[in-house]
N, C-alpha and C positions, 0 to 999 in steps of 0.2 A: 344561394343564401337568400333568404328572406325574413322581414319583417312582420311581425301581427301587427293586423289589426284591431283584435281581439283580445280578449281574452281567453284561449284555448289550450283542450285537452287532446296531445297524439301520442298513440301509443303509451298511455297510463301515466306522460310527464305535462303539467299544467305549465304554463307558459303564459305570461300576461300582455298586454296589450304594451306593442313597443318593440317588444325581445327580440333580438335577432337571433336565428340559429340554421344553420344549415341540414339540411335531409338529404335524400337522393331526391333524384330530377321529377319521379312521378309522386312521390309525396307532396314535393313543392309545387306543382304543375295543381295538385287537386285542390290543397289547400291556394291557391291563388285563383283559381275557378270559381270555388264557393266563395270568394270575399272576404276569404280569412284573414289573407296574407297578401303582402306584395311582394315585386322579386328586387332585392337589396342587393346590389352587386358591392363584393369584399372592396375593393377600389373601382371610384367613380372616373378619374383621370389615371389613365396607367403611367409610370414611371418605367421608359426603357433604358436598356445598357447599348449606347452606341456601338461603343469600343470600349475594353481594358486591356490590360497587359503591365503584369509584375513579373516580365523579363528584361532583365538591365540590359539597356544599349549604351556602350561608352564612345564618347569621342576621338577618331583615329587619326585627325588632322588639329591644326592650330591655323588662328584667324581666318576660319570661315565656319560659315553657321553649316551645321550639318543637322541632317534629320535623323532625329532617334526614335521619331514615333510618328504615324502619319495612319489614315483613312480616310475614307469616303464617305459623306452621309449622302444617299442616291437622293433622285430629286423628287417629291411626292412625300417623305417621309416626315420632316419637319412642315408643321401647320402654322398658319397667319399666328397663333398666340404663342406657340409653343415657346420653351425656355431651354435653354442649352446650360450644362453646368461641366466643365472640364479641372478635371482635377490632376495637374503633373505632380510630380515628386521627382527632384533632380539633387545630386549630392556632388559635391563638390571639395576638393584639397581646398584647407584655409589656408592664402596666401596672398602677397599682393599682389598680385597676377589678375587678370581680369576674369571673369568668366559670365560671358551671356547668353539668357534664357529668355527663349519667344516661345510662344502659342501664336500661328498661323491660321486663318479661318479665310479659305478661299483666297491665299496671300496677302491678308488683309493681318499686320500684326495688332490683338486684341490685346497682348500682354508679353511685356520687355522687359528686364532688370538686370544691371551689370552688378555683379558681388565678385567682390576680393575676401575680406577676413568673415568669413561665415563658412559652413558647411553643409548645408540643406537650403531646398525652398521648394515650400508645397502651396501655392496659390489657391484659392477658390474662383475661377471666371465665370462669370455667369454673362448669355446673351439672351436678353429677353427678345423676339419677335413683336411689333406693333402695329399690331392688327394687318400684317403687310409681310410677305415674306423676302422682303426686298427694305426692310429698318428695324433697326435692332439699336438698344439702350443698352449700354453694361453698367448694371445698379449698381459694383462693387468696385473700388479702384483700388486692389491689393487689398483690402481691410475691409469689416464694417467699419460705416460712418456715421456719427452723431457732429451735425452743427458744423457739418463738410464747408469746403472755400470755396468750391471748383465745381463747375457741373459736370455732370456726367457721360462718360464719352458716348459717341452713336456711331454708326455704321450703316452700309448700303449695302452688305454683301444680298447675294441673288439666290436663296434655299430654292426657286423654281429649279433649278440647275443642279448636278451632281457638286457638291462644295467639298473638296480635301482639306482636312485639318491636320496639321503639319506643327510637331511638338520640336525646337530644335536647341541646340548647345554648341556655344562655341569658348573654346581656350586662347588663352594669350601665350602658353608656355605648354611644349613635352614635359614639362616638370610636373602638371598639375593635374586630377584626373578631373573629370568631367560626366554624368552617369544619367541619364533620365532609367530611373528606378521602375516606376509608377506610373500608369496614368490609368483616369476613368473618365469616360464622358458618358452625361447624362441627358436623355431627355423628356423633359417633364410636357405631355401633351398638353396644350391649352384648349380653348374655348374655340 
């Protein structure tokens, strides 16, 4: 993909100074030779898919946390800025019964919540990296926040290192189901 700098004629369509549009590789190569053009890459930070998976794993025991989702980010792959974004989706019997939901990062838990009369929960987590792959800020505490009380949690986990991220569900009752649905994690390369 590339940008003019120009205002130019290729192949009989006029294009003005600004435009982006994409050619093949030796069009773009000449015009970027002659100072036509620059080369405009479609995205400047790539956005990867760590891990997903919309196969339900259900809970086959009561009071203890089991793992219904789990991987590896190898070590080298998260950078000093990078942003981590994990998204579960866990469904649940509404009941008074307890049922608890963690997100594990290197068994480090980023995010917990016990629910009784509800049927769903789909978080957004987010761990930013700070300038260090070894501290991390999580900007979201379940919700956006306006005019927050609380600051915001941090972490020491160690991305130099292979890190397992470990989605888990635990029940209080055989009565109750238990389901991580969903997950995706993301990660947003930084600076």
């Amino acid at each position: 993909m590339i940008r003019f700098l120009n205002d130019e004629t290729v192949a009989g369509y006029r294009y003005g100074k600004g435009a982006i549009s994409r050619f093949d590789d030796v069009t773009e190569a000449i015009l970027i030779a002659q100072g036509d053009a620059e080369d405009y890459p479609a995205v400047t930070k790539p956005v990867e898919v760590l891990s997903s998976s919309a196969v339900a794993a259900s809970c086959a025991l009561t009071a203890t946390d089991e793992v219904l989702g789990s991987f590896t980010v190898h070590a080298g792959i998260i950078g000093v800025n990078s942003i981590i974004q994990i998204e579960p989706l866990w469904t649940f019997t509404d009941s008074a019964n307890s049922k608890i939901l963690k997100v594990k990062v290197d068994n480090v838990t980023v995010y917990s919540a016990a629910r009784t009369t509800s049927v769903k929960e789909a978080p957004l987590i987010v761990l930013a990296n700070r300038n260090s792959l070894v501290s991390q800020i999580q900007p979201l505490d379940n919700m956006y926040v306006t005019a927050g009380s609380s600051a915001p949690a941090t972490y020491m986990i160690n991305f130099a290192n292979n890190v397992t991220i470990d989605i888990t569900g635990q029940r209080a009752s055989n009565g109750d189901t238990l389901k991580l649905e969903y997950y995706r994690v993301l990660h947003f390369v930084g600076d």
